[in-house]
Structure formats: structure tokens, C-alpha cells
VEXKOL-19355 format. One record per residue (C-alpha): z, x, y; residue number from 1. Coordinates in nm, 4 decimals. Each point is the difference from the previous one (the first is absolute). Layout:
% residues N
+----------+----------+----------+------+
!        z !        x !        y ! resi !
+----------+----------+----------+------+
!        Z !        X !        Y !  NUM !
...
+----------+----------+----------+------+
This chain:
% residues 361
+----------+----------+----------+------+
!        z !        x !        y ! resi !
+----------+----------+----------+------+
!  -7.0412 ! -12.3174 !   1.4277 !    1 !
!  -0.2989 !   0.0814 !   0.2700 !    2 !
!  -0.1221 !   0.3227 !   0.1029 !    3 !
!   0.1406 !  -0.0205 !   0.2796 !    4 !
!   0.3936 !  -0.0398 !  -0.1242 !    5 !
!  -0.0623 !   0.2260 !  -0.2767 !    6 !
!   0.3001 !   0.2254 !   0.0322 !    7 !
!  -0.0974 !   0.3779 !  -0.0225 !    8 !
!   0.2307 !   0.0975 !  -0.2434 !    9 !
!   0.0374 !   0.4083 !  -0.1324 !   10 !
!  -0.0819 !   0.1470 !  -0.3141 !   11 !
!   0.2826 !   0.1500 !  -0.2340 !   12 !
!  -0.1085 !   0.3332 !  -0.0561 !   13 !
!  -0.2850 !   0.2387 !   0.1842 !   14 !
!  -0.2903 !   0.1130 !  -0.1571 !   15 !
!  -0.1481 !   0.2982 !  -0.0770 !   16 !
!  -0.3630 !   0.0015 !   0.1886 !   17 !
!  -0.0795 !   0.3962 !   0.1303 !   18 !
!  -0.2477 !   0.0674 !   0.2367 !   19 !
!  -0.2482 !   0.2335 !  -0.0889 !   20 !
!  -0.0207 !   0.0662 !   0.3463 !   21 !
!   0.3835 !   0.0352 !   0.0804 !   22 !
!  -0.0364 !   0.2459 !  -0.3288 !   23 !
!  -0.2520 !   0.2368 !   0.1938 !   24 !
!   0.2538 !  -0.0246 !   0.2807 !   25 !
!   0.2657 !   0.1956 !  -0.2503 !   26 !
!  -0.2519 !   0.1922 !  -0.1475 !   27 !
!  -0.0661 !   0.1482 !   0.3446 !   28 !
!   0.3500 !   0.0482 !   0.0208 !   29 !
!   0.0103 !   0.2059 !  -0.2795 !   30 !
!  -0.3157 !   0.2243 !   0.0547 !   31 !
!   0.1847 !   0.0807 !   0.3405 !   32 !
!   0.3715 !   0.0862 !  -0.1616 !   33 !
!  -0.2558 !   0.2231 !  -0.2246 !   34 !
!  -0.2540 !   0.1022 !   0.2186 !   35 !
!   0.1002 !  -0.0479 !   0.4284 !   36 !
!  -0.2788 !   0.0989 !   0.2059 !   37 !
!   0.1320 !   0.3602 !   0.2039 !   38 !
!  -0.1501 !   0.1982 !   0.2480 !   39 !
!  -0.3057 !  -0.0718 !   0.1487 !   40 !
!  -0.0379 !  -0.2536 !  -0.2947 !   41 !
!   0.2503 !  -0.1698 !   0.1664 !   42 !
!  -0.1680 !  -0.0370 !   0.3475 !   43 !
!  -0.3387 !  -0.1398 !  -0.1794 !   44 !
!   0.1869 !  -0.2155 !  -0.1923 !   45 !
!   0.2066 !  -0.1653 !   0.3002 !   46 !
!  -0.3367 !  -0.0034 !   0.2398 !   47 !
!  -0.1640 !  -0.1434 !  -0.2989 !   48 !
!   0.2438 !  -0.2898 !   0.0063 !   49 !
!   0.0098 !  -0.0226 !   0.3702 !   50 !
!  -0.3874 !  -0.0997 !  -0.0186 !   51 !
!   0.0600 !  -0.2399 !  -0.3260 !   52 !
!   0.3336 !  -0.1943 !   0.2322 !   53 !
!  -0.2570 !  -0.0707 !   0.2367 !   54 !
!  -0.2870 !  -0.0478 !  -0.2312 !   55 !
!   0.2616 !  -0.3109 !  -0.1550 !   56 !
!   0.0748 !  -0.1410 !   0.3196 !   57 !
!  -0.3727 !   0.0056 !   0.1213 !   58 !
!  -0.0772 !  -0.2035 !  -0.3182 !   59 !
!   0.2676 !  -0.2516 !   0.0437 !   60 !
!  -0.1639 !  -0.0467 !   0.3786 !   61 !
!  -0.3451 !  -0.0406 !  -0.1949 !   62 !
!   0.1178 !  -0.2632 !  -0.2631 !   63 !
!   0.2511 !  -0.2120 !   0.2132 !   64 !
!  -0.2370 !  -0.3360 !   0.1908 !   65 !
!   0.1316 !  -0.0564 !   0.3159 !   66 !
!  -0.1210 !  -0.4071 !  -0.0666 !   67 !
!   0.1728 !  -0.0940 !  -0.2829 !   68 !
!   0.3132 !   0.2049 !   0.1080 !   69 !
!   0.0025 !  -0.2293 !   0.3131 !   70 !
!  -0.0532 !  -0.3270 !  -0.2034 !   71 !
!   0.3195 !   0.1133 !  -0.2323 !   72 !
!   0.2336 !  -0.0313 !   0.3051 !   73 !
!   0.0212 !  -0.3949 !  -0.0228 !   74 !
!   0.2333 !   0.0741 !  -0.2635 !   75 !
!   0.2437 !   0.1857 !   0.2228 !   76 !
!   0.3317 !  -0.1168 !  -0.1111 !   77 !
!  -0.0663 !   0.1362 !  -0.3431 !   78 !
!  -0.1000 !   0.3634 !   0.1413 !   79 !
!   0.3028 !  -0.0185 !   0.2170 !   80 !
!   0.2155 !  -0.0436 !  -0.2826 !   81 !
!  -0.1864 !   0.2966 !  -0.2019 !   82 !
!  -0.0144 !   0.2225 !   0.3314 !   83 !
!   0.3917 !  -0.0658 !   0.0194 !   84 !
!   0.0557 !   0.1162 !  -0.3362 !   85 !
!  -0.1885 !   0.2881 !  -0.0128 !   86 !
!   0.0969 !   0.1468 !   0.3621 !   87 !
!   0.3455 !  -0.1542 !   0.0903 !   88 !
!   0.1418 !  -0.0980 !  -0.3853 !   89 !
!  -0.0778 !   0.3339 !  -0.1525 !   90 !
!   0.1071 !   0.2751 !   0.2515 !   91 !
!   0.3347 !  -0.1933 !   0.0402 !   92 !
!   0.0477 !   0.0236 !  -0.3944 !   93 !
!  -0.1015 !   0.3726 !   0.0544 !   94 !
!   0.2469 !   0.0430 !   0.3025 !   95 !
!   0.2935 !  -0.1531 !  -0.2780 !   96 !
!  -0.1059 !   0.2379 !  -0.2576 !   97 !
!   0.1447 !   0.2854 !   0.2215 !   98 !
!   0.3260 !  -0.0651 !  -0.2064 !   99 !
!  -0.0878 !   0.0979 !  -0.2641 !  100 !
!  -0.0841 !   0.3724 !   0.1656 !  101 !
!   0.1552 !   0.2175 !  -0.1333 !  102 !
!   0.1066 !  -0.1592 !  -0.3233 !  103 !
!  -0.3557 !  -0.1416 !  -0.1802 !  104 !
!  -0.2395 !   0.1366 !   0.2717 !  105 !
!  -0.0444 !   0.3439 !   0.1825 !  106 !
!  -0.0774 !  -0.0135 !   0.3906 !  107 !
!  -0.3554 !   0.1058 !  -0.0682 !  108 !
!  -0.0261 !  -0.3031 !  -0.2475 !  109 !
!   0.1590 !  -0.2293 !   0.2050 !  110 !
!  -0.2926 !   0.0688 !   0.2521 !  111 !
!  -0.2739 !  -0.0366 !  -0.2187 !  112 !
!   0.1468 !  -0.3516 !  -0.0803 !  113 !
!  -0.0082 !  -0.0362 !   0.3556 !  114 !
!  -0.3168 !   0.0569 !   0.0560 !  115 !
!  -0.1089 !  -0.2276 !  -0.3088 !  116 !
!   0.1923 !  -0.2790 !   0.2088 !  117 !
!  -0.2178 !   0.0112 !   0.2608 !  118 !
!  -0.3458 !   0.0830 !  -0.1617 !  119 !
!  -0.1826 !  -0.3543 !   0.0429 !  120 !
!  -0.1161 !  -0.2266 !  -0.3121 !  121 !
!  -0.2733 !   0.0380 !  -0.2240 !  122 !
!  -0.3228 !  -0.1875 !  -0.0307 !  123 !
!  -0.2144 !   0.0915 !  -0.3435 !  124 !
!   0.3493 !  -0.0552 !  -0.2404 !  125 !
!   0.0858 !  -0.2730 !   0.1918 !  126 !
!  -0.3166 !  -0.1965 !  -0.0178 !  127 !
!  -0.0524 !   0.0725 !  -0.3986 !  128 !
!   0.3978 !  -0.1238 !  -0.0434 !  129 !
!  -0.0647 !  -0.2927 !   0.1853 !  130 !
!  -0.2766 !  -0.0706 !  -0.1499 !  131 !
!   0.1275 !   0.0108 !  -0.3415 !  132 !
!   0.2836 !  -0.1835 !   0.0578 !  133 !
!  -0.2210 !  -0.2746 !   0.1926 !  134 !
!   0.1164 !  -0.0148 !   0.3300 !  135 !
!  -0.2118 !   0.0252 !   0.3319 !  136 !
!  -0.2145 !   0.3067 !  -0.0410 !  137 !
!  -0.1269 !  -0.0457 !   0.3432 !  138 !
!   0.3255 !  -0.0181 !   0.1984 !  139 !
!   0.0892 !   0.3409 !  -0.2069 !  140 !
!  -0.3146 !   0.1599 !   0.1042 !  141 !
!   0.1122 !  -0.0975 !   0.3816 !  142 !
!   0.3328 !   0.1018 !  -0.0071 !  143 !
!  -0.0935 !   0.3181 !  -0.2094 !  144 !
!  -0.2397 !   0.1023 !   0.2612 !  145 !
!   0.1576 !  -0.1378 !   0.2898 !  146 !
!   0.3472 !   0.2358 !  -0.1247 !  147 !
!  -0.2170 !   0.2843 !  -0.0155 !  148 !
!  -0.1207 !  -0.0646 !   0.3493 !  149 !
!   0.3502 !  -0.0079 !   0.1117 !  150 !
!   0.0940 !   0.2715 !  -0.2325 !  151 !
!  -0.2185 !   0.2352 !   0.2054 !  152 !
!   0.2668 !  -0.0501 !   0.3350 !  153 !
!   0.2949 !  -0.1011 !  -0.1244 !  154 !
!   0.0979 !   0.2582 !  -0.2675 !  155 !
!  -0.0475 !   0.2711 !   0.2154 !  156 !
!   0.2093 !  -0.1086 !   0.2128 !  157 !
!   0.2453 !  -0.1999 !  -0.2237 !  158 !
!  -0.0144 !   0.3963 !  -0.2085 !  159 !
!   0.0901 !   0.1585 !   0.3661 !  160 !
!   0.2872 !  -0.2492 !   0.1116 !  161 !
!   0.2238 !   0.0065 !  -0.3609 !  162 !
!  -0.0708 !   0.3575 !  -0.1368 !  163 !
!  -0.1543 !   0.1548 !   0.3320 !  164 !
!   0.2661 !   0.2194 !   0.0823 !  165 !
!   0.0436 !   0.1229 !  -0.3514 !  166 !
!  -0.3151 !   0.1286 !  -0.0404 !  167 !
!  -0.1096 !   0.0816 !   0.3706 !  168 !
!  -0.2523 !  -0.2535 !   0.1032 !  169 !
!  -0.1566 !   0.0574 !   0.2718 !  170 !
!  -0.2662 !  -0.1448 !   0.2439 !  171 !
!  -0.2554 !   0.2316 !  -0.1931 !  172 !
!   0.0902 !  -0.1013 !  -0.2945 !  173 !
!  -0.0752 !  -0.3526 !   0.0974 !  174 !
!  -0.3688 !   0.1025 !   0.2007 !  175 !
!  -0.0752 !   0.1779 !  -0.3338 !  176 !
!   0.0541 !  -0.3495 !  -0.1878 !  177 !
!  -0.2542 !  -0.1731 !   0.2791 !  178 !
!  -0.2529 !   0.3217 !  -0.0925 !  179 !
!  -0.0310 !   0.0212 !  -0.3254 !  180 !
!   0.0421 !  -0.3702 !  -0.1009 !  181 !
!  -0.0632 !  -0.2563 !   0.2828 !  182 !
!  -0.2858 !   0.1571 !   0.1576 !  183 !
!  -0.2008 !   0.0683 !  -0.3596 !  184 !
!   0.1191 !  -0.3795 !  -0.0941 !  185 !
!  -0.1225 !  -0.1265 !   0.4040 !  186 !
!  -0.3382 !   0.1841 !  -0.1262 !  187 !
!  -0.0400 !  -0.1745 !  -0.3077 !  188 !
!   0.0265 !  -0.2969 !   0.2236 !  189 !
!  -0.2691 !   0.0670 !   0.2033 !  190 !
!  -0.2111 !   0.0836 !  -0.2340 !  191 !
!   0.0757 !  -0.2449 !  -0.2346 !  192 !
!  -0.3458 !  -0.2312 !   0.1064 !  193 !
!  -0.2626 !   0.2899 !  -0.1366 !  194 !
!   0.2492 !   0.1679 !  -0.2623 !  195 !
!   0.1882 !  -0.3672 !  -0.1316 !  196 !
!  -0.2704 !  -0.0513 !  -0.2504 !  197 !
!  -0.0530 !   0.3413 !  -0.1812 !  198 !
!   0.4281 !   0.0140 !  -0.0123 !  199 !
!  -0.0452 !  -0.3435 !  -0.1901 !  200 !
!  -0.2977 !   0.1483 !  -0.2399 !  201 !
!   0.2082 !   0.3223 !  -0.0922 !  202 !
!   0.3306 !  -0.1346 !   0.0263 !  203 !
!   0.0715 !   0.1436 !  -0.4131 !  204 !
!  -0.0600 !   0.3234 !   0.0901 !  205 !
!   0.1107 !  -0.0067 !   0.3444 !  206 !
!   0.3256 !  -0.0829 !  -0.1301 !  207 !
!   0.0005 !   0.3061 !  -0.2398 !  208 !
!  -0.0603 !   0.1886 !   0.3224 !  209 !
!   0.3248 !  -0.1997 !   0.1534 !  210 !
!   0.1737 !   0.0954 !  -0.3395 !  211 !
!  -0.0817 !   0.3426 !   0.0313 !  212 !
!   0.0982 !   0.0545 !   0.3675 !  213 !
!   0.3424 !  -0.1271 !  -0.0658 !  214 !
!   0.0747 !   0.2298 !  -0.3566 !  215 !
!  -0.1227 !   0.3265 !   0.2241 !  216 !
!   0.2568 !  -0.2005 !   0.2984 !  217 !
!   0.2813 !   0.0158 !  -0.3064 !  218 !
!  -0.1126 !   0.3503 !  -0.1015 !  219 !
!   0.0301 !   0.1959 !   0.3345 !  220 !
!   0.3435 !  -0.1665 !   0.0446 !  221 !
!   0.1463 !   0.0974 !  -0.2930 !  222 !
!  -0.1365 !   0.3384 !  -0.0199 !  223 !
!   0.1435 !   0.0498 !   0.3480 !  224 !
!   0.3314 !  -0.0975 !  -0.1290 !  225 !
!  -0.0010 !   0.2350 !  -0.3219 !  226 !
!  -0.1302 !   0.3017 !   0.2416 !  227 !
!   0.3304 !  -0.0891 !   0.1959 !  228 !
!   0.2838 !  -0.0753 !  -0.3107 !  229 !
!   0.0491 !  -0.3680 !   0.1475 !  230 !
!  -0.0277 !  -0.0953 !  -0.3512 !  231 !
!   0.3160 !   0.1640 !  -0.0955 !  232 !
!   0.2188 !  -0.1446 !   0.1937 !  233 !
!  -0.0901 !  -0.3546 !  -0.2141 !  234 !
!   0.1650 !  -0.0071 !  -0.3563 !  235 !
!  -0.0553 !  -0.2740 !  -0.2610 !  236 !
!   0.3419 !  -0.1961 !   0.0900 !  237 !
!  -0.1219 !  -0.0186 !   0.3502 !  238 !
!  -0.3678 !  -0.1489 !  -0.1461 !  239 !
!   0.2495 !  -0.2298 !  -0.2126 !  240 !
!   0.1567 !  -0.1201 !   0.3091 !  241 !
!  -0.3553 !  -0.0183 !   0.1781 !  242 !
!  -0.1211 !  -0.2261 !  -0.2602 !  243 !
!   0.2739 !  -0.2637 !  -0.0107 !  244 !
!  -0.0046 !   0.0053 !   0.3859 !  245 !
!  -0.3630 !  -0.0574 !   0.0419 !  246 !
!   0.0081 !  -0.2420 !  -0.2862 !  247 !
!   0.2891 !  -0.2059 !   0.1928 !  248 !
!  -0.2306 !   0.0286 !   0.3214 !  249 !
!  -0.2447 !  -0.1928 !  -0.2073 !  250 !
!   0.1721 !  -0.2728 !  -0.1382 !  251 !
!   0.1869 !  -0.0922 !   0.3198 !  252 !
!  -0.3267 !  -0.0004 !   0.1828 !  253 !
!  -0.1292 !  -0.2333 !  -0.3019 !  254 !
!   0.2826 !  -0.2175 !   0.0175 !  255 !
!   0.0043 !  -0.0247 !   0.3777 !  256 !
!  -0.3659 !  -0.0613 !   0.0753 !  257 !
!   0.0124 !  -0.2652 !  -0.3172 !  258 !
!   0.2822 !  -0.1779 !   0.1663 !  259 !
!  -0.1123 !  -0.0214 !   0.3633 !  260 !
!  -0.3223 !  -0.1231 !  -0.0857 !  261 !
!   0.1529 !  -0.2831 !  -0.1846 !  262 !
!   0.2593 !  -0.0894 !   0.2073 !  263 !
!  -0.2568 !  -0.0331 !   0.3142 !  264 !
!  -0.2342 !  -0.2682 !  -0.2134 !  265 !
!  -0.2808 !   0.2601 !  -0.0804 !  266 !
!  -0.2364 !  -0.1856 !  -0.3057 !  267 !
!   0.0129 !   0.1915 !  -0.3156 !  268 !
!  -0.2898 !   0.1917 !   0.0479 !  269 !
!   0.0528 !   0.1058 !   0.3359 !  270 !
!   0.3317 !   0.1495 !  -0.1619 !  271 !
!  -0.1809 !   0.1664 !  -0.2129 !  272 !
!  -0.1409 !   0.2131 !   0.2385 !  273 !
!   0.2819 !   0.0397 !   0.2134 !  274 !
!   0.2091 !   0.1161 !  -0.2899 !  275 !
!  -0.2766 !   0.2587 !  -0.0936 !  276 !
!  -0.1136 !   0.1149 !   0.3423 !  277 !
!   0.3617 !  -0.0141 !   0.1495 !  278 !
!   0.1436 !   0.2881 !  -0.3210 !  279 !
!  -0.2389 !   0.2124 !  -0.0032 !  280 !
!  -0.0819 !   0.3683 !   0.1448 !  281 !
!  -0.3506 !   0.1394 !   0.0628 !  282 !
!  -0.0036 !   0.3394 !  -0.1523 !  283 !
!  -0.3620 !   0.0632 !   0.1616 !  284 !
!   0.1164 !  -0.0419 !   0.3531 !  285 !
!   0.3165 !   0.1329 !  -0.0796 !  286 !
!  -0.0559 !   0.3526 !  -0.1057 !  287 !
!  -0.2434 !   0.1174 !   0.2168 !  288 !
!   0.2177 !  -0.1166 !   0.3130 !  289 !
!   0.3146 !   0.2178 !  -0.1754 !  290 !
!  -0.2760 !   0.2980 !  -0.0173 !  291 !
!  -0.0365 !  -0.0120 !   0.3761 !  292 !
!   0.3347 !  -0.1553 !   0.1394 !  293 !
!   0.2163 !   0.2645 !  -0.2796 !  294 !
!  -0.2501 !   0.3229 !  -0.0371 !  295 !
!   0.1459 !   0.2331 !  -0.2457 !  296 !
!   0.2958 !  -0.2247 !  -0.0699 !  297 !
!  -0.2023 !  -0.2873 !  -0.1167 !  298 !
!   0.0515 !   0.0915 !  -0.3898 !  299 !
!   0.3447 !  -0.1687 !  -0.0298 !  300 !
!  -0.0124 !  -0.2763 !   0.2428 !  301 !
!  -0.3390 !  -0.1338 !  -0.1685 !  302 !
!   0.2567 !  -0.0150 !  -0.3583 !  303 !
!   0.1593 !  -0.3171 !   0.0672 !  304 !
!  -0.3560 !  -0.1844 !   0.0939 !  305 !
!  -0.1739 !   0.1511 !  -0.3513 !  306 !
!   0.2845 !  -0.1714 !  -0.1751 !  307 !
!   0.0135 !  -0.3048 !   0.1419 !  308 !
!  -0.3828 !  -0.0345 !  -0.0063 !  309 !
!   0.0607 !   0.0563 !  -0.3716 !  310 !
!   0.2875 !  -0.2733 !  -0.0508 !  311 !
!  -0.1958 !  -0.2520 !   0.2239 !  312 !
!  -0.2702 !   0.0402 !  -0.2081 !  313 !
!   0.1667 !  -0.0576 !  -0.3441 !  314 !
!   0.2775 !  -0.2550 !   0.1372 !  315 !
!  -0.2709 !  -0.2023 !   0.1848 !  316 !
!  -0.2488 !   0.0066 !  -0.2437 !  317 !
!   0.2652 !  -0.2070 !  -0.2592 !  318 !
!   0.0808 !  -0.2041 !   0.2766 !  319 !
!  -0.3627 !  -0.1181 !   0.1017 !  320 !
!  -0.0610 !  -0.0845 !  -0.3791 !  321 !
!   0.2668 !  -0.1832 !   0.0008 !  322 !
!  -0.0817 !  -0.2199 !   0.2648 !  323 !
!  -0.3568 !  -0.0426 !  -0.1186 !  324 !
!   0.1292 !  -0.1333 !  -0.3181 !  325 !
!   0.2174 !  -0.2586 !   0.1830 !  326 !
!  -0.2796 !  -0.1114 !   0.2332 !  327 !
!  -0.2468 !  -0.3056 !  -0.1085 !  328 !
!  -0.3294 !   0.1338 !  -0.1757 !  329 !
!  -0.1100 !   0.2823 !  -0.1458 !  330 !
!   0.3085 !   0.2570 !  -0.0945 !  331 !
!  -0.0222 !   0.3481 !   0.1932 !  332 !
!   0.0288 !   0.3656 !  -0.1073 !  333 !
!   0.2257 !   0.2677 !   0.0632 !  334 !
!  -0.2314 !   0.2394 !  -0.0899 !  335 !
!  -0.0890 !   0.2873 !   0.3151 !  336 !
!  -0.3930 !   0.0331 !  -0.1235 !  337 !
!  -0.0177 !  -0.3786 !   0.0221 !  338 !
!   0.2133 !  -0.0497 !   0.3716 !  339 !
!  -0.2578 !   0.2878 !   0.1275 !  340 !
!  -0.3152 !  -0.1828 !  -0.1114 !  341 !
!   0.1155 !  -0.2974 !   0.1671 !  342 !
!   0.0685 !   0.2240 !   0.3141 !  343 !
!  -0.3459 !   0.1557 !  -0.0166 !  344 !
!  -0.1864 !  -0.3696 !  -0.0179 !  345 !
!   0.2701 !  -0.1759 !   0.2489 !  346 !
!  -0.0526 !   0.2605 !   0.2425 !  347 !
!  -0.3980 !   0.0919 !  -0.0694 !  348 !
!  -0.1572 !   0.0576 !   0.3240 !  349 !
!  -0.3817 !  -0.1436 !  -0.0377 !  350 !
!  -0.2932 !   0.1609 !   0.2373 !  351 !
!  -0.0103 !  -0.3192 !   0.2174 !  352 !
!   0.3754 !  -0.0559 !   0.1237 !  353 !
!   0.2420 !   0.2674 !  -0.1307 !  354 !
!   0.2984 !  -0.1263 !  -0.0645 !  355 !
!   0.3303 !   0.1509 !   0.0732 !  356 !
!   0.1121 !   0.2864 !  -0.2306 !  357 !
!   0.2490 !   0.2853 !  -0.0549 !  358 !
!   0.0686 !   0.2818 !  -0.2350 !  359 !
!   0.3443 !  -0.0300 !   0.0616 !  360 !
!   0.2050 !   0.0342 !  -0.2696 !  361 !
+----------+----------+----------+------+
């Protein structure tokens, strides 16, 4: 059997891969259940994380090259197919899971899995997946970044039209969005030809800094939501029922992207990345635009996307070293550490040409 008719077939059971990162993310939960930021703590805390949103998005500007994000669009079909997935597939499956309000899912709940419908793909996780599972790293890195791109319009707007009224959108709301995260990325941009370099040099500990921004991001939201009892009003069956609804979200998107791609003649490896770019949610975009589209109710509606960053993590992780093991030459690894190295030297950005990067996650 080639590569190319290789079916992509799924692994039996998930695995158990944890990302140290995603367990910072629930450690910050905890210090704010234990600890929430009051008072004029409060209002250094949230302009604190007002300056690290934009500090993110300036970075993303800094890191993304205009040239090779041009030269990715000859493979348009394939980041039509991923665009349709993660902006038209995924808020329909959102708009269905309304049924199941009020029997698995609260209203509140049911927005934040609204909003994870329409927060646009990721680019580091899906780059190190595709990688390990040997499909084409550099369509992943374009459709990544060009989701993100799109991500920066459409789910504001996507956010306003199915779960505007709910929550009060407004016009402000949306010149806020434009403020604090198009015009620091549209700088970045700019300034991309003297700054493009140093951003490659640094990029370990710029991405700490990137890290950071978004745990202080998690922390002011959650702290907001203790200082207001919205936590109370969630009880462990309602989690249960969160769970197994974002976990259904998952596979259907899995399943869907997997099957489209094949049945439209897509090579194996261009699957690959379709499959991987098409599932999955950026949590780095995703939270800080909840922080300035949701304010002080950000803390539940940013649940459902720390769980399903989780479960796309684990789920995709098996399914990438699966894959690799199926795929002529060397067998892959479904090991995190491993898929990030292979990020960080796929997506190194050298002092001459930097290349196109994200810290998406």
C-alpha cells in the first residue's frame, strides 16, 4: 500500500500525555478559587492583563512573515477545507448543542462552548502533531497562521451574531477587539523588518513571556468570577455533562475533517494536516479575546476551551503516533516534549529570513 492510499485509521484507546503547561493553566485556577485578586488588587491585576493581551498579539504581528504566508496560499483548497471546519463546521455543532441546555449544560456553559466554536485553529500544536505524525508541516504552519489571521475578524463577529444578544455585544465591544488586539498585532507587522530577528534569537524566553501573559489572562478571569459567586452556580454533574459534550465536539470534528479530506482526493499527508489543523482550538488567541469580548464574565465561558485544549491534546497526541507508526520510515512519537522540539526546529526563525511562527497553542 503507498503513502498516499494509506488509510488513516484511529487508535483504540487515548492516552494519557498532560501538559505541563495545560497543568499551570489549573494550577492558576486553583490559586484564584484560593486566593481571587479584590479591591484595588483587582484593578492592577485586570490592567496588568490588558497590557499582556496586547503584548501577545503584538508578538504574533512580530513573528508572522508576510512572504511565506503569501507563498502558502497555492494550496488554497486545503485551507478552505480547514477554514470551513473551524468557522462554519464547529459553530453549527455548537448551535446543535443548545439541546442539550438545560439537561447536560447550563446557559452560561452553553456559551462558553459557543465561543470555543468560533475561536480560530491553532498553529504551535498543530505543527508539532503534524509533524509527528508525518504529514505536511508546512501546509499546517499556513493554515495555522492563516486561521489565526482570520480568527482576528471572524470570531468577533461570528461571537456577536450566535451569542450576541445573550451577552450584550455591542459595537464597543467589537472596537475594543480592533484596540487591544489588531492594532498591537498591525504593529508587530510593521515593525517586524528591525524587530523579526531579535523575536527569532529570544523566541525560548519570549514564549515564557507569551506563557505568562496568558496564566495572569486565566487568573484575572477567574478571580473575577469567584469575587462574583459565578462559580456556584456550576456543580460537578454539570462539569460531567461539560466533559462528555466537549469530548463529542471533538470526535465529530475528528471524524468530519478525516472524512472530507478523503473523500475530496487530498494525499495522505496533506490529510494529515487537515485533520490536525481542521480539530483543533487555539487557547492563546482564544482567551485573551473572551477577556475583552466577556469582561467579568469571562471565567465560565473560557471552561469549555481549557477542556477541550486538554482532550485535543491527549486524544491527538495518540492519534499522531499512530499515524507515524503506519507511515514509511522512521516510527514517530507521541510524546509532547518530543512534538514541541520538532515545533521549535520546524518553525526556527534564523537572522537572515524569519520564517513564519506562532505561539499559538
Amino acid at each position: 500500500m503507498t503513502q498516499e492510499s494509506r488509510p488513516l485509521s484511529w487508535p483504540g484507546r487515548l492516552g494519557k500525555a498532560v501538559d505541563p503547561y495545560v497543568a499551570a493553566l489549573l494550577g492558576t485556577v486553583v490559586l484564584a478559587a484560593l486566593l481571587p485578586a479584590t479591591g484595588g488588587a483587582a484593578v492592577a491585576v485586570g490592567s496588568a492583563a490588558d497590557l499582556a493581551i496586547g503584548l501577545l498579539f503584538f508578538l504574533y504581528g512580530a513573528r508572522l512573515s508576510t512572504r511565506e504566508a503569501l507563498d502558502g496560499l497555492r494550496r488554497w483548497k486545503l485551507h478552505l477545507v480547514v477554514g470551513a471546519s473551524t468557522f462554519a463546521l464547529f459553530p453549527l455543532l455548537g448551535v446543535a448543542a443548545g439541546g442539550v441546555v438545560p439537561y447536560l449544560l447550563t446557559e452560561q456553559l452553553h456559551i462558553g462552548l459557543l465561543f470555543l466554536c468560533v475561536v480560530p485553529s491553532t498553529v504551535q500544536s498543530s505543527i508539532a502533531l503534524t509533524s509527528t505524525a508525518r504529514g505536511n508541516v508546512p501546509a499546517a504552519i499556513c493554515a495555522g497562521t492563516y486561521s489565526s489571521l482570520a480568527g482576528m475578524v471572524a470570531t468577533p463577529l461570528l461571537a456577536a451574531w450566535l451569542i450576541g444578544s445573550t451577552v450584550g455585544f455591542s459595537a464597543d465591544r467589537l472596537v475594543a477587539i480592533a484596540v487591544q488586539l489588531l492594532l498591537p498585532f498591525l504593529a508587530g507587522q510593521v515593525l517586524r523588518r528591525w524587530i523579526g530577528a531579535f523575536v527569532g534569537r529570544h523566541k525560548k524566553p519570549l514564549s515564557l513571556l507569551d506563557r505568562g501573559s496568558i496564566l495572569l489572562v486565566v487568573y484575572t478571569a477567574f478571580s473575577r468570577g469567584m469575587t462574583e459567586g459565578i462559580w456556584h452556580q456550576i456543580t460537578p454533574g454539570r462539569l460531567i455533562g461539560l466533559v462528555s459534550v466537549t469530548a463529542t465536539l471533538l470526535a465529530l470534528a475528528l471524524v468530519t475533517t478525516s472524512c472530507v479530506a478523503r473523500r475530496l482526493g487530498f494525499g495522505r499527508e496533506d490529510r494529515i494536516a487537515i485533520v490536525f489543523c481542521g480539530s483543533n482550538k487555539s487557547l492563546a488567541t482564544g482567551l485573551p479575546m473572551a477577556a475583552v469580548l466577556f469582561g467579568a464574565s469571562a471565567g465560565p465561558v473560557i471552561l469549555p476551551l481549557m477542556l477541550y485544549h486538554q482532550m485535543q491534546l491527549m486524544v491527538c497526541a495518540v492519534i499522531a503516533a499512530r499515524w507515524a507508526r503506519q507511515a514509511p520510515g522512521p516510527t514517530g512519537t507521541n510524546e509532547l516534549t518530543e512534538m514541541t522540539e520538532r515545533t521549535e526546529a520546524t518553525t526556527s526563525v534564523p537572522p537572515s529570513r524569519p520564517a513564519a511562527r506562532s505561539t499559538a497553542v
